[in-house]
Backbone as CSV, one residue per row, in Angstrom:
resi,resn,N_x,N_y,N_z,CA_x,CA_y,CA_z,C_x,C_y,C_z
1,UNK,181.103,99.077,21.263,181.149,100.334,20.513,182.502,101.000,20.715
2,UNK,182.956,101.386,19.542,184.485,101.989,19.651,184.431,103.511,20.326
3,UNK,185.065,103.442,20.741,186.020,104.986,21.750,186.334,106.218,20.481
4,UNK,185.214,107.385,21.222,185.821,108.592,20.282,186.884,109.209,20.721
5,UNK,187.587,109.566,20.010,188.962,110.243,20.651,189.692,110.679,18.992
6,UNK,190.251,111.675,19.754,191.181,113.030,19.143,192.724,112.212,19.560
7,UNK,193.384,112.165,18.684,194.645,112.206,18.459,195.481,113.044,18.507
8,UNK,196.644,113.709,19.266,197.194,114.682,19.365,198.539,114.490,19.376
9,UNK,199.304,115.260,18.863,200.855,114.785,18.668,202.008,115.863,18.999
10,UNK,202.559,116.013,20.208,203.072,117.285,20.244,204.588,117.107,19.528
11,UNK,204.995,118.192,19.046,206.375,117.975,18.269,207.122,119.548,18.769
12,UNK,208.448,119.344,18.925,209.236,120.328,19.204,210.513,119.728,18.465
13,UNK,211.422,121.233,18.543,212.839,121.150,17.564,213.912,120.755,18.110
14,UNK,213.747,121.206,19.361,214.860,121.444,20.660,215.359,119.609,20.797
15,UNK,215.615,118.936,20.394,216.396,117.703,20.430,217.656,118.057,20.207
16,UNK,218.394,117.274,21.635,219.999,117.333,21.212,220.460,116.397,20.741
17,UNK,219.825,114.920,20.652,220.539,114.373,20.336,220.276,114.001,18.711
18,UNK,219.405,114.353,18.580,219.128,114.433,16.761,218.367,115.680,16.458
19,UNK,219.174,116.568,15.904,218.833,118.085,15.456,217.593,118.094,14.476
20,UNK,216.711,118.946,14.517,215.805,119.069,13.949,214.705,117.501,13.907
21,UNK,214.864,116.883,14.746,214.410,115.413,14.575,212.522,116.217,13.707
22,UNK,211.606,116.410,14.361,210.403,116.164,13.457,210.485,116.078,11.853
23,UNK,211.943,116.704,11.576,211.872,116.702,9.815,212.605,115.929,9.330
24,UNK,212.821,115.241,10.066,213.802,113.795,9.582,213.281,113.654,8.693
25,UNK,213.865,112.524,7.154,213.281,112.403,6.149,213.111,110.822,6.661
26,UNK,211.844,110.699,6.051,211.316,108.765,6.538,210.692,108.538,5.347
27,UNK,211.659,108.026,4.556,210.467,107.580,2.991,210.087,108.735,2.001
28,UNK,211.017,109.573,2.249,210.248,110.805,1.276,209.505,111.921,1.738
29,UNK,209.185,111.861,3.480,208.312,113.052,3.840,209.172,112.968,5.747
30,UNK,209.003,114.284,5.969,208.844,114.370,7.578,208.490,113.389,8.744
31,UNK,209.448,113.133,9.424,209.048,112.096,10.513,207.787,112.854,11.281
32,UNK,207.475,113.658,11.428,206.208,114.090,12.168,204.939,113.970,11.265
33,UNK,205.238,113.776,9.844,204.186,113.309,8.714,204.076,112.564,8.763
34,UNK,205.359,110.999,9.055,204.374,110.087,9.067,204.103,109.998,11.046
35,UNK,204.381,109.927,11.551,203.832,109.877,12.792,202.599,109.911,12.609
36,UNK,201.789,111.129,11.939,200.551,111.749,11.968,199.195,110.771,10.982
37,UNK,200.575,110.069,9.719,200.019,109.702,8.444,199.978,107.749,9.576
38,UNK,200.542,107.427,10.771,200.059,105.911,11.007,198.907,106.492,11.563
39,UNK,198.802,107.650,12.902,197.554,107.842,13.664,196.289,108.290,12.560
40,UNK,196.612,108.412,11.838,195.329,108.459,10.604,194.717,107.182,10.100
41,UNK,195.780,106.116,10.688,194.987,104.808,9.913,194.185,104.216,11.589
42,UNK,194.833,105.205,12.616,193.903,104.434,13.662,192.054,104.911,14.016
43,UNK,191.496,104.677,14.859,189.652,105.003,14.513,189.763,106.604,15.259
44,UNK,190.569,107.436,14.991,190.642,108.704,15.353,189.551,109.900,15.142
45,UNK,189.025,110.343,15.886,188.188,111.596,14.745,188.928,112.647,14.269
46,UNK,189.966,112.566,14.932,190.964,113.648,13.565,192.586,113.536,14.417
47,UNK,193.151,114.053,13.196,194.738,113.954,14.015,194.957,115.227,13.726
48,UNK,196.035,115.727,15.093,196.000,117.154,15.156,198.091,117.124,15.546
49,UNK,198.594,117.999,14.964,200.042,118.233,15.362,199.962,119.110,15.577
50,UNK,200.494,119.408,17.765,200.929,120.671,18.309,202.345,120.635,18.580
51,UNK,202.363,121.712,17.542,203.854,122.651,17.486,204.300,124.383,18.060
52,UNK,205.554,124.525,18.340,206.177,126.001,18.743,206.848,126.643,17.528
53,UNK,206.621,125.508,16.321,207.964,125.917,15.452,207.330,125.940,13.454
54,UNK,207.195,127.165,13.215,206.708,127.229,12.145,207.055,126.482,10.888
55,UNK,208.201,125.573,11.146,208.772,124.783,10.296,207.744,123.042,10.546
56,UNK,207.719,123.120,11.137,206.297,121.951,11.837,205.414,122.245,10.775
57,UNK,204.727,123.422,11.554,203.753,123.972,10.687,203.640,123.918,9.258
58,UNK,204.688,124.030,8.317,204.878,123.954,6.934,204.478,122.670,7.083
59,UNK,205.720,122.123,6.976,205.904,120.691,6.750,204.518,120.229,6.635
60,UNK,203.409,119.720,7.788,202.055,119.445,8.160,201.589,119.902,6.875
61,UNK,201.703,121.303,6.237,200.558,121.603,5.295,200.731,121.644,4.385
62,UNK,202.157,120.983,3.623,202.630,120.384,2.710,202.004,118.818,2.619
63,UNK,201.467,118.154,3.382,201.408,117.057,3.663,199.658,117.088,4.052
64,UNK,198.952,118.368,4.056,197.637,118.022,4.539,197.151,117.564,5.855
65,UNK,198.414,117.516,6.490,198.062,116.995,7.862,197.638,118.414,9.157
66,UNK,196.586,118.179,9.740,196.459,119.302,10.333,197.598,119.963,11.678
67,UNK,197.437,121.303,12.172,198.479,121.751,12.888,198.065,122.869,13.306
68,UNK,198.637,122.632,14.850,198.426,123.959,15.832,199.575,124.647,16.108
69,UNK,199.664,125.600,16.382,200.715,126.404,17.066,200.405,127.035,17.812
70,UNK,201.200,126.021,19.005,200.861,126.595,20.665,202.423,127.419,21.137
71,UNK,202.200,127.947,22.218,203.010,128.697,23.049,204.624,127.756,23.100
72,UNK,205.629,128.476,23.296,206.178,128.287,23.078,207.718,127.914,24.005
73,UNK,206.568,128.073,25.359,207.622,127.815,26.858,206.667,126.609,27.428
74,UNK,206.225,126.177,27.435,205.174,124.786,27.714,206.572,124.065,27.935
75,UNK,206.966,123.796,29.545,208.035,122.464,29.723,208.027,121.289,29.626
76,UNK,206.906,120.792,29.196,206.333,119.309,28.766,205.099,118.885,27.461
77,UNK,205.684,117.790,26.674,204.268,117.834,25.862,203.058,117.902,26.392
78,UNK,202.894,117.419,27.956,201.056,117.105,28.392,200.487,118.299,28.369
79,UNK,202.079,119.601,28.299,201.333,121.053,29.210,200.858,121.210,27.298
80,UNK,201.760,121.304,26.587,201.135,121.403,24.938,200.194,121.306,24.821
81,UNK,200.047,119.612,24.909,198.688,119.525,24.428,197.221,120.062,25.309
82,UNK,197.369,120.268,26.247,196.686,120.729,27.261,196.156,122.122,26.774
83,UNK,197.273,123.190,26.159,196.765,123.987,25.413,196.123,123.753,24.385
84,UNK,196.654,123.145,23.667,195.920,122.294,22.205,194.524,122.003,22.575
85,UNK,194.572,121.077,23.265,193.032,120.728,23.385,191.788,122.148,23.719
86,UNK,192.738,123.114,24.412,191.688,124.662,24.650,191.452,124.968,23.792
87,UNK,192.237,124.944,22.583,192.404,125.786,21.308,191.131,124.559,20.630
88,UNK,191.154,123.585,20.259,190.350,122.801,19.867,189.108,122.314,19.984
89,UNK,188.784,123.372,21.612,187.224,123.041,21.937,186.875,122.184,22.366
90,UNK,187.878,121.111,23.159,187.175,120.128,23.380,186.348,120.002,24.602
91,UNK,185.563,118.926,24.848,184.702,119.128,25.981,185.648,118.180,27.025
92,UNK,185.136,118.139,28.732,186.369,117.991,29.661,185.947,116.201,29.675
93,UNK,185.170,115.713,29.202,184.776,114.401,28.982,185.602,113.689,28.101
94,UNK,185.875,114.551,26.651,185.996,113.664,25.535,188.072,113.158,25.796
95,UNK,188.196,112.227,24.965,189.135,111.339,25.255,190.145,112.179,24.458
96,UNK,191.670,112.402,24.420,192.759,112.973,23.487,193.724,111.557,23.826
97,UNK,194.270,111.298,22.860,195.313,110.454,22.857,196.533,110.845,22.329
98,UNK,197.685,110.783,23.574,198.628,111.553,23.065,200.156,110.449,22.229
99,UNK,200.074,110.987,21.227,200.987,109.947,20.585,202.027,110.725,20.303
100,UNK,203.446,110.198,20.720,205.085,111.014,20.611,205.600,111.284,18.993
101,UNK,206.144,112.612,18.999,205.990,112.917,17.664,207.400,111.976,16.971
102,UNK,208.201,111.182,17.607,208.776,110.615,16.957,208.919,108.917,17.131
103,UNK,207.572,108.838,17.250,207.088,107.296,16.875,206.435,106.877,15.709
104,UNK,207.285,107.176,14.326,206.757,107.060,13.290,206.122,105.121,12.700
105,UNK,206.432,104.415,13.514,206.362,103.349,13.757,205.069,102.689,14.204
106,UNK,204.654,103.858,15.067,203.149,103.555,16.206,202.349,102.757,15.199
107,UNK,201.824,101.869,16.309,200.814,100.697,15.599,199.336,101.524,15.617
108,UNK,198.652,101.407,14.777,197.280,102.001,14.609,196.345,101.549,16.209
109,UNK,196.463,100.751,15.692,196.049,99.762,16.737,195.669,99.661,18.145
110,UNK,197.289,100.255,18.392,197.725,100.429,20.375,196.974,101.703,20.183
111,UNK,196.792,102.560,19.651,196.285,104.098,19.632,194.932,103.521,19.875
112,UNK,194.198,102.718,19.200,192.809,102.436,19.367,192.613,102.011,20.929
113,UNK,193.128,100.831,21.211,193.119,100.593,22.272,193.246,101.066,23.648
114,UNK,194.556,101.957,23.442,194.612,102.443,24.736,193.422,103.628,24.980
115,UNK,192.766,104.187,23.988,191.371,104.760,23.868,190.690,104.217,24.308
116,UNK,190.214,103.113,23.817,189.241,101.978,24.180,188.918,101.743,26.070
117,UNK,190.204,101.784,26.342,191.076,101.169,28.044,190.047,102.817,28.453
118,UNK,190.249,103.438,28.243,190.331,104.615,29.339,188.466,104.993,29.094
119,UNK,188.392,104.563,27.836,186.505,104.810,27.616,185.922,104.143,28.684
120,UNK,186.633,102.721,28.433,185.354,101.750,29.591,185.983,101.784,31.093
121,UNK,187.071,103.109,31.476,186.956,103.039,32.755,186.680,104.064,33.375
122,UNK,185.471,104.287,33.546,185.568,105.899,34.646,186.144,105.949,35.514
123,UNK,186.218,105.247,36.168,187.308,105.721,37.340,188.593,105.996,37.080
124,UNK,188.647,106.009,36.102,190.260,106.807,35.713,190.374,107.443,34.219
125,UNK,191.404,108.708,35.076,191.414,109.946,34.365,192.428,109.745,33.346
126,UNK,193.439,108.769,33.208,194.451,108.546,31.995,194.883,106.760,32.202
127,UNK,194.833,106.552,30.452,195.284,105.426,30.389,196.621,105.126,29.491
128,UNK,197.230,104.375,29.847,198.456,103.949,28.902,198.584,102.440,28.365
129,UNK,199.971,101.929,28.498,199.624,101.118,27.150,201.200,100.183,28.365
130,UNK,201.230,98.518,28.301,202.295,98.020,28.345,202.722,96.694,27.996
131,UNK,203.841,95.859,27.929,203.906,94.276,27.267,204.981,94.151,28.506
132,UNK,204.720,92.710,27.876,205.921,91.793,28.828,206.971,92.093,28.750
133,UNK,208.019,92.044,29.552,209.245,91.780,29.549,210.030,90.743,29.179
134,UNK,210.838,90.540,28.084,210.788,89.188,27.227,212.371,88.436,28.160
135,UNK,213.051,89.575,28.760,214.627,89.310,29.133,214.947,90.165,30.362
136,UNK,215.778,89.358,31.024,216.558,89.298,32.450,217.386,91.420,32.002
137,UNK,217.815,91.245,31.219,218.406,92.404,30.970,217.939,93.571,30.822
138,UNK,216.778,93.482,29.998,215.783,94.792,29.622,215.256,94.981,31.329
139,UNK,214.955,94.055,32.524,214.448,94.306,33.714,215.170,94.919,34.594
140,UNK,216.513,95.060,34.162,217.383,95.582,34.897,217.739,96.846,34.126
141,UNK,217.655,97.412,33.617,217.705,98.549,32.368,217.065,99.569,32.545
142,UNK,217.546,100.729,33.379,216.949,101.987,33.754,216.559,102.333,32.851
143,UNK,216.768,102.257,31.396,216.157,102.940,30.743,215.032,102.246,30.127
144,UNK,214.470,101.358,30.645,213.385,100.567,30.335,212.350,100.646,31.853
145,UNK,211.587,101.260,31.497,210.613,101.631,32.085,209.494,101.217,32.708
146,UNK,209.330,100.512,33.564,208.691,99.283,34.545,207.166,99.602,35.117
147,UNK,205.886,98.539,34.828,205.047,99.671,35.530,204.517,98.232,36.158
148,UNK,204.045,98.105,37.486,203.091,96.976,38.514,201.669,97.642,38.484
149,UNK,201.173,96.840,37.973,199.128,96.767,38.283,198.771,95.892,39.085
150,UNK,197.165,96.381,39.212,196.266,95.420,40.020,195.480,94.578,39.180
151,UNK,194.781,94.395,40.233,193.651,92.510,39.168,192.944,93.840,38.091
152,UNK,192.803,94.455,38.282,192.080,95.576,37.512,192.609,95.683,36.122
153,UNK,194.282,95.923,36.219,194.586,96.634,35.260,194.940,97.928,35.524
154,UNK,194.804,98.582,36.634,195.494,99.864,36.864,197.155,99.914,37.416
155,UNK,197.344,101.026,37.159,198.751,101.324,37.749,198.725,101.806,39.070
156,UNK,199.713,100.273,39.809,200.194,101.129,41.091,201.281,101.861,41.196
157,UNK,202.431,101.589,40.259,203.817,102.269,40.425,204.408,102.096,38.823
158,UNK,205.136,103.045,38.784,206.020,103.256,37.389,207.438,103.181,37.809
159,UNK,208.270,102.600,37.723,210.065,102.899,37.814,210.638,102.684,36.629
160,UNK,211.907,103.194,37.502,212.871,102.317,36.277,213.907,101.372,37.102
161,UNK,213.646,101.016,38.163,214.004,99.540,38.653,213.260,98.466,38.674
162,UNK,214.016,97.960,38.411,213.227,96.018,38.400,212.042,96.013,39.794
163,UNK,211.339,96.222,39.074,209.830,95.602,39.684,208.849,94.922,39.412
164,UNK,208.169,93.790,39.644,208.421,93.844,41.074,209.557,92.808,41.744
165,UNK,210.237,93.441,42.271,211.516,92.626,42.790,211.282,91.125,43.274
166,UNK,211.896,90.340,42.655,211.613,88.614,43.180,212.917,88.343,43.879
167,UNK,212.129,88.382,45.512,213.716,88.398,46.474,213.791,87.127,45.838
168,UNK,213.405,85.951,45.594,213.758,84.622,46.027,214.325,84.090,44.567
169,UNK,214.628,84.834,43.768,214.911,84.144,42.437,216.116,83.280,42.766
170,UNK,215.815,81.998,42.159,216.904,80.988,41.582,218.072,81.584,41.357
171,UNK,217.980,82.453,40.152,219.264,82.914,39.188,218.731,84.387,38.891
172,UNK,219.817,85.273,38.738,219.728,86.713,38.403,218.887,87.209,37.017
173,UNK,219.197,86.015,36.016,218.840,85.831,34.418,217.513,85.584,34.305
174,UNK,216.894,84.879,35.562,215.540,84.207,35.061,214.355,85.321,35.812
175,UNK,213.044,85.633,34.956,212.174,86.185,34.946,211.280,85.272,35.879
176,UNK,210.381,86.002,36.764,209.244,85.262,37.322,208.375,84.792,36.185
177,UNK,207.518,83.461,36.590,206.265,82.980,35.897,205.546,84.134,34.565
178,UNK,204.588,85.243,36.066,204.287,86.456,35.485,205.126,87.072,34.866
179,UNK,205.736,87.254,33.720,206.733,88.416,33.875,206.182,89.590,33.672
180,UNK,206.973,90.809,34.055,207.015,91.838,34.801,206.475,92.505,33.039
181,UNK,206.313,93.576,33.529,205.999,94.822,32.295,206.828,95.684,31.605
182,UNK,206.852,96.263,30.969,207.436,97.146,30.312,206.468,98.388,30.150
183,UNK,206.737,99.445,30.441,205.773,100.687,30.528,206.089,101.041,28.669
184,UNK,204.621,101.655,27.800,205.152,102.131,26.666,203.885,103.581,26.985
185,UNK,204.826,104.241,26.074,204.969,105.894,26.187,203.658,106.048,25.263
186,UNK,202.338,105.783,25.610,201.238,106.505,25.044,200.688,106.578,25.908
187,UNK,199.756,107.651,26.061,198.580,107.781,26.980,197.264,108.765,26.153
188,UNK,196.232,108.028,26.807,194.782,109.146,26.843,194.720,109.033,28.049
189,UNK,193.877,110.808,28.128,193.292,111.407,28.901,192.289,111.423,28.888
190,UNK,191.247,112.027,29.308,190.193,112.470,29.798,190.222,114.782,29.340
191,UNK,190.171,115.073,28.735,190.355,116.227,28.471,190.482,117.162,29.554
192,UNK,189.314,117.000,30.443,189.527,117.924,32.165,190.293,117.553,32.617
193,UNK,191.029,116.350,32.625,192.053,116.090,33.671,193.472,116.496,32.585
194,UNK,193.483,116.255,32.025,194.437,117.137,30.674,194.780,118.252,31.079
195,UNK,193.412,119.097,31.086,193.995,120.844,31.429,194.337,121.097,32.707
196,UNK,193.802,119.951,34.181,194.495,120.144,35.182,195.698,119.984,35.388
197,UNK,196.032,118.555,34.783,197.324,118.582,35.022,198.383,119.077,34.833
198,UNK,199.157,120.421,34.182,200.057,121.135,34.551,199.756,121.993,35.604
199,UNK,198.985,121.872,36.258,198.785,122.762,37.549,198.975,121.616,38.772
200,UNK,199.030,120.776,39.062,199.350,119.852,39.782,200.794,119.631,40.008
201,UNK,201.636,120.079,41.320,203.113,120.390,42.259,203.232,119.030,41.409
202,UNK,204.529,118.738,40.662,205.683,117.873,40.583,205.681,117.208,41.794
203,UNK,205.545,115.273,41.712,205.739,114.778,42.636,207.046,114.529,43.146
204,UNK,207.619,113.954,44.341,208.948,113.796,44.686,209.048,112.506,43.922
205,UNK,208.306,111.870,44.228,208.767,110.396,43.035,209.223,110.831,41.711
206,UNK,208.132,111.108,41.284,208.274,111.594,40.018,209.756,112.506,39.808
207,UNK,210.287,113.121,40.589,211.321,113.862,40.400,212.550,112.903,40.410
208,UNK,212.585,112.198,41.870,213.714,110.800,41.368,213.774,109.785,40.406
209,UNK,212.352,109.220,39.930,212.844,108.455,38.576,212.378,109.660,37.521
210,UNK,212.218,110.787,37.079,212.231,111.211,36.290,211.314,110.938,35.345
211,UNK,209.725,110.393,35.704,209.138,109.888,35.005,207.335,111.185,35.591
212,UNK,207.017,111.523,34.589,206.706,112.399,34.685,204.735,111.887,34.978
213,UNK,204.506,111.024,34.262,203.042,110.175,35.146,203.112,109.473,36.219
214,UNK,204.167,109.996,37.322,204.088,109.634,38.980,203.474,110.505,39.438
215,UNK,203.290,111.652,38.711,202.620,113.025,39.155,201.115,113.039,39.281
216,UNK,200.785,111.843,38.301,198.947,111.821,38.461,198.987,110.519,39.631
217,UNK,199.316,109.663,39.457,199.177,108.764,41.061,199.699,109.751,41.789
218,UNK,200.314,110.469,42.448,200.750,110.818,43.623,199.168,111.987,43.840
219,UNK,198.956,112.142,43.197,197.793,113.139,43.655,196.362,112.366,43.303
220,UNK,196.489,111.215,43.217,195.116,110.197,43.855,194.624,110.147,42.615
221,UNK,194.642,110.345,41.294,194.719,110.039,39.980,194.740,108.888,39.715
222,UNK,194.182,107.613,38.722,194.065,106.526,38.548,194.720,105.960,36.787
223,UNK,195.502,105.800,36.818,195.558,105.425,35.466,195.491,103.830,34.907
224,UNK,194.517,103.664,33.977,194.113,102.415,33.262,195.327,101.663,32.399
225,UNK,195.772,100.499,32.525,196.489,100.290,31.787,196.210,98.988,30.462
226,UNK,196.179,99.509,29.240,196.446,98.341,28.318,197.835,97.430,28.327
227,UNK,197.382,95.625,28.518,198.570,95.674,27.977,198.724,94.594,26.899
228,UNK,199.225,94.886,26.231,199.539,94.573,24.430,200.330,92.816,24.520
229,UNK,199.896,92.440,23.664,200.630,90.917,23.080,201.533,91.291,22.398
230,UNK,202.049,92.307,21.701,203.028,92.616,21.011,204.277,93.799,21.256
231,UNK,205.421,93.844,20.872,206.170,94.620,21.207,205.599,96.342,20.321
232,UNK,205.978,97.233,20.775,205.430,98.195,19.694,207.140,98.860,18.966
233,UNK,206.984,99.502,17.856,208.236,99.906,17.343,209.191,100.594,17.943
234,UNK,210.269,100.503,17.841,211.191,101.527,18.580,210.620,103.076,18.134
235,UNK,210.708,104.157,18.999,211.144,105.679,18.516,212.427,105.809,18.348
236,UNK,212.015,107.139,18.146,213.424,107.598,17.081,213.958,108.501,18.277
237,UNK,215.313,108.145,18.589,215.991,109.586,19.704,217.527,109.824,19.419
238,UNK,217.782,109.008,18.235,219.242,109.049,18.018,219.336,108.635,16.601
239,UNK,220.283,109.216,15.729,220.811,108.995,14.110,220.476,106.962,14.161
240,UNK,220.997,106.260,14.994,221.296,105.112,15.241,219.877,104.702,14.687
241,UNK,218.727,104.905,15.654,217.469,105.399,15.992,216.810,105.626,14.217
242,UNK,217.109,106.165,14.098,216.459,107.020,12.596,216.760,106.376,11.345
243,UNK,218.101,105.348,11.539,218.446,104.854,10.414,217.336,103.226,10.646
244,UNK,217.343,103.071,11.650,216.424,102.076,12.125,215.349,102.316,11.494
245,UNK,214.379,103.160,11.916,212.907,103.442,10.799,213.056,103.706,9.950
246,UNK,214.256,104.198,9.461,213.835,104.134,7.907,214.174,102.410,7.000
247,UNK,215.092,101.549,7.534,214.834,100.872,7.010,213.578,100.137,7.193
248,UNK,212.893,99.628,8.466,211.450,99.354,9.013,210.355,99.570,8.253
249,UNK,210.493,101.431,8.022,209.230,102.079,7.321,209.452,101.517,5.792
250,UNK,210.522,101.517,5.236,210.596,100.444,4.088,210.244,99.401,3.876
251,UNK,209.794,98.660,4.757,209.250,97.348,4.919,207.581,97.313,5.280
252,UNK,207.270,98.228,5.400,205.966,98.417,5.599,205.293,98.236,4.566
């Protein structure tokens, strides 16, 4: 039986490195339209965009897509949606899946799934999503985002150094047997653990790699992990970035 879950998408303006990014044009409409318009093809009971910025807001209801407007000092999307979900009623059981407002790319799919991951595990309060590591280079690539599990499937650690380190490798180039993971940027929650978590001290890990779900392991938090046979699309964080989906979303 499939996983109920709420879709939630937080979007803000404040990007430096691509100005106004949610209104990028992708095909004729707002990159936060389609963001909203793939999580509509996944088994969602509704898709919801939380925004600070009344230009969001248009956009969305030009497009029929629904939209909140939350507060407007929230230092992270989880704290957003965290409001979002108050505003929405949800109960501290039901599942939110938080999808980045500039992954206009997102596979229907991984949204289902990583739902799916966190339904059939109670013992944990958030699940995410990860694939193989295909190359020697991407493992060494701080900005590629590393996560080690157990026989389970949970997460023991997130970096952004090569983990898990193979003292004994042959050659620098070659990947172990297993190869290693690649962390990708979706998660569900659990709705109660949603609204706790901006009240939960910033971990010290979390503060040196800068990765902001070290904060639920460090406080005995369990997170479920999917991980995918397929690569999922790039996001958008740069012009470079943007010219990329739009040719992509053309091909769709």
């Amino acid at each position: 039986m499939s996983a109920a879950f709420t879709v939630l998408i937080p979007a803000r303006m404040a990007s430096t490195r691509l100005p106004n990014k949610p209104l990028a044009d992708i095909g004729g409409a707002p990159m936060i339209v389609r963001v909203a318009q793939r999580a509509q093809r996944s088994q969602a009971s509704c898709v919801v965009v939380a925004t600070d910025d009344v230009r969001v807001e248009n956009a969305c209801a030009q497009h029929q897509i629904a939209c909140l407007i939350t507060r407007a000092d929230h230092p992270s999307g989880s704290d957003r949606l965290a409001e979002a979900s108050e505003l929405l009623g949800l109960a501290s059981q039901d599942i939110v899946v938080n999808v980045q407002g500039d992954e206009p790319l997102i596979d229907p799919s991984l949204i289902d799934a990583v739902a799916q991951t966190l339904a059939e595990r109670s013992d944990c309060d958030m699940s995410s999503a990860a694939h193989a590591i295909a190359s020697a280079s991407d493992w060494a690539n701080p900005n590629v985002v590393k996560v080690v599990c157990d026989t389970q499937g949970t997460a023991l650690y997130f970096s952004r150094a090569p983990i898990p380190y193979w003292r004994d490798a042959p050659s620098p180039s070659q990947l172990p047997e297993a190869p290693p993971l690649r962390h990708v940027g979706i998660y569900a929650y659990r709705v109660g653990f949603l609204q706790r978590f901006p009240q939960l001290s910033p971990a010290p890990m979390e503060q040196l790699e800068s990765l902001e779900q070290l904060r639920a392991l460090w406080h005995g938090h369990r997170i479920a992990m999917h991980i995918s046979d397929t690569v999922p699309g790039a996001g958008v964080d740069t012009p470079e970035d943007l010219a990329r989906a739009r040719e992509a979303w053309a091909r769709l």
